[in-house]
N, C-alpha and C positions, 0 to 999 in steps of 0.2 A: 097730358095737358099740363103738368105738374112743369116739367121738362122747357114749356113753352112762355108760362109763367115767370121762370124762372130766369129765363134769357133776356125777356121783358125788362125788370125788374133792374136786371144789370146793366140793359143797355145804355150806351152814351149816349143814342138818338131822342132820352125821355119815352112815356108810354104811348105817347101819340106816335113818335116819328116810326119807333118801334111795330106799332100795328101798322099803320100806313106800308111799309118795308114786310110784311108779313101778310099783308090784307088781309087781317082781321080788324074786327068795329072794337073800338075802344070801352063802350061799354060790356059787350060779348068779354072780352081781359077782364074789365072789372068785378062783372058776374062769377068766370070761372076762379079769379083769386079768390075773393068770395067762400064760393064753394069750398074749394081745398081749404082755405085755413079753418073753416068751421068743423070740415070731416078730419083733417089731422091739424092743427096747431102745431105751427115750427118755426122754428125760427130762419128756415129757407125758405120760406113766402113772405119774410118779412124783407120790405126796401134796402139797398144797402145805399147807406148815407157817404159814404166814402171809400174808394176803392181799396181793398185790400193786396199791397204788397210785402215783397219779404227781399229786405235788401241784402243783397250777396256782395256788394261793393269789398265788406270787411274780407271778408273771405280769397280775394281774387291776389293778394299778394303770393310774392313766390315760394313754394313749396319748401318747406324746412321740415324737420322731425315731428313730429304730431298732427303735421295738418291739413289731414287727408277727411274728408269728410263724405257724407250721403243722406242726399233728400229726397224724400217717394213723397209725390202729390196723388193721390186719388182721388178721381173723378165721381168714378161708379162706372157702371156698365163696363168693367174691366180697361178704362181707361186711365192709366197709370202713367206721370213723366217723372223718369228719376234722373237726377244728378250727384255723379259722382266725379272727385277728383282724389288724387294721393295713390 
């Protein structure tokens, strides 16, 4: 539920549009967040007030000597995206 919480919380649609789109009652999300922050406190049940990105703009010039790089995002559940170039 942790999982479902958490897709809520991100999503663009708000909590309503979110449940509506998953038909679950909006109270039923607010009970189960609830829940979970009391049994574990994290900062991953906490709202994200603004979307977190990582700009690779800098990066996308033409390859010269040193700069070659690598990024591994992990997910969890062995869900890994890496970027590599150079």
């Amino acid at each position: 539920m942790a999982a479902v919480i958490e897709r809520g919380e991100r999503s663009p649609l708000g909590i309503s549009g979110f449940c509506r789109a998953e038909g679950l009652g909006t109270a039923s999300f607010y009970k189960w967040r609830q829940r979970l922050a009391a049994a574990a406190p994290s900062e991953a049940l906490a709202p994200v007030k603004e979307p977190r990105f990582l700009d690779l703009d800098p990066l996308a010039g033409p390859i010269s000597n040193g700069s070659a790089w690598d990024i591994e995002l992990k997910r969890g559940a062995g869900v890994v995206l890496r970027l590599r170039r150079g």
